[in-house]
N, C-alpha and C positions, 0 to 999 in steps of 0.2 A: 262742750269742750272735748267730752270724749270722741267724736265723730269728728275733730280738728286732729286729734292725733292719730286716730286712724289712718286718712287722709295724708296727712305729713309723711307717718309710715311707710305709705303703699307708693307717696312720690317718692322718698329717697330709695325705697325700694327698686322700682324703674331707674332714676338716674344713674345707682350704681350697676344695673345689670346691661344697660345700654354704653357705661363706661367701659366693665368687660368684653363688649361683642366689640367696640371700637379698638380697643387693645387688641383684641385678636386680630382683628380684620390687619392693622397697620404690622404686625407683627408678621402677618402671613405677606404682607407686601412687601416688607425688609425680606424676609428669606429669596421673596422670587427674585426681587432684584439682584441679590447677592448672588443664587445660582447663574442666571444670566451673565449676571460678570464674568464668571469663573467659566462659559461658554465659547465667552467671544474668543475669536483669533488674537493670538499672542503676536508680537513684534517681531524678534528676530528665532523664534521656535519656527513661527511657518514658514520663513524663509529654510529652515533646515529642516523638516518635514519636507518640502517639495524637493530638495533635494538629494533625499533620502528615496526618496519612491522613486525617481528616474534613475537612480543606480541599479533599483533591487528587480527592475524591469527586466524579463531572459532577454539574450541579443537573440534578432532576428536571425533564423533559418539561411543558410545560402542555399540558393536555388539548383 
């Protein structure tokens, strides 16, 4: 009986530290997704970004 709870021990032992690595892992994949989000091109910002840099462009030289 003793070498059954051994045994038991050393499997719940494993299940929970393989439920930890899985928590991390999905935890680390919620943050990358969420950074990506916060990456992507905005809607009507980069329409005024683009037309913020064609203002701030110097005017061409006269020859």
């Amino acid at each position: 009986m003793f070498e059954y709870e051994i045994a038991t021990a050393a499997r719940r032992a494993d299940l929970l530290r393989e439920a930890a690595e899985f928590r991390v892992v999905r935890q680390a994949q919620q943050a990358r997704r969420a950074s990506s989000r916060s990456q992507e091109p905005g809607g009507p910002v980069r329409g005024l970004r683009s037309r913020l840099t064609r203002t701030a462009r110097p005017a061409p030289r006269p020859a």
